[in-house]
C-alpha positions in Angstrom: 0.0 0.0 0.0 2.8 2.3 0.8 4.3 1.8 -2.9 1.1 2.8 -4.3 0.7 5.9 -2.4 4.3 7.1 -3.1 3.4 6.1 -6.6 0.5 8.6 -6.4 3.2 11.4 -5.1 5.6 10.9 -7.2 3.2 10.8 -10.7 1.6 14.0 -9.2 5.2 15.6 -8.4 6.2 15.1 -11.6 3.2 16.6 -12.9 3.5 19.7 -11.4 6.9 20.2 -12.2 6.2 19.5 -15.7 3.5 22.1 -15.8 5.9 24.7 -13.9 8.6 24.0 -16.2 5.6 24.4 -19.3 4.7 27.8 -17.8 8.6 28.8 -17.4 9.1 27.7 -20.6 6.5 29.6 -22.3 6.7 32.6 -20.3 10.2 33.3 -21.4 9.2 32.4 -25.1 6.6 35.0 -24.9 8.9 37.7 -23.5 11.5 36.6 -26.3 8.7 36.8 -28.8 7.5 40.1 -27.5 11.7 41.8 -27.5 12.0 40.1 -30.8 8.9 41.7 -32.6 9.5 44.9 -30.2 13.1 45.2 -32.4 11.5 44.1 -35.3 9.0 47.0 -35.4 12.1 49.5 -34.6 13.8 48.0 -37.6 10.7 48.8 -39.8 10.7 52.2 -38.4 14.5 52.8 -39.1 13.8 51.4 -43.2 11.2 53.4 -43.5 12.8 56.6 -42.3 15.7 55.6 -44.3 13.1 55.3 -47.7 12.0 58.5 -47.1 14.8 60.1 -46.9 16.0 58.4 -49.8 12.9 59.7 -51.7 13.9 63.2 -50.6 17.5 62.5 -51.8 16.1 61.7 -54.9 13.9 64.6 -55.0 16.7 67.2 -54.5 19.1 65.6 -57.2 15.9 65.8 -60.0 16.3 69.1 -58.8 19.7 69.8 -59.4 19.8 68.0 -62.2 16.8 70.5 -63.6 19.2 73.4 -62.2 22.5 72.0 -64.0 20.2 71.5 -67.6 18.6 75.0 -67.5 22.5 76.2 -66.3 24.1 74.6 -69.4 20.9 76.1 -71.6 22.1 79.5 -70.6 25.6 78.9 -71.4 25.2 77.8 -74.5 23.0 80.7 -75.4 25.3 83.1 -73.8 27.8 81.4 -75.8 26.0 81.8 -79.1 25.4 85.3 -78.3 28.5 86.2 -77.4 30.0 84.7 -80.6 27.5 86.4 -82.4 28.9 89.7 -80.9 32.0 89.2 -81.5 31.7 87.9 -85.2 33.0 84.5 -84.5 31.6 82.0 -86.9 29.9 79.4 -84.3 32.1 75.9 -86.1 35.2 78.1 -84.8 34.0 78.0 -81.1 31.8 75.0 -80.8 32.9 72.7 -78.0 34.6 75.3 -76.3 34.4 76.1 -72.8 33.4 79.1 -71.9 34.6 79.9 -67.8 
């Protein structure tokens, strides 16, 4: 009778620490779960900062770009002018810089 009643412990002993190791075990997976998607959403945060200011990068170059084509439109008009002034036939100066 004694055998069967330590038995009894013992299959209930274990059970409770199986259960207490069950909730260890899944507490700390849901804090890990929790700090991993809490890091994921700070990633998503940082590449999306990062795309926008990207965007705005490429927003200020089609700018310069814009700048550097209406620059090089007034050069070369100022350079046709100034030929024009001077009496320089334009196949003399073409392809030269003007500084």
């Amino acid at each position: 009778m004694l055998d069967w009643v330590l038995d009894i412990i013992s299959f209930e002993l274990f059970t409770i620490i199986i259960l207490v190791l069950t909730f260890v075990i899944g507490y700390y997976c849901w804090v890990m779960e929790s700090t991993v998607f809490q890091k994921l959403n700070e990633l998503e945060k940082k590449a999306l900062e990062a795309y926008s200011e990207i965007q705005d990068r490429k927003a200020e170059c089609k700018q310069l770009e814009n700048i550097v084509t209406q620059l090089e439109g007034n050069l070369i008009f100022n350079e046709d002018k100034n030929n024009k002034k001077l009496g320089c036939p334009k196949e003399y100066t073409s392809g030269v810089d003007i500084h």
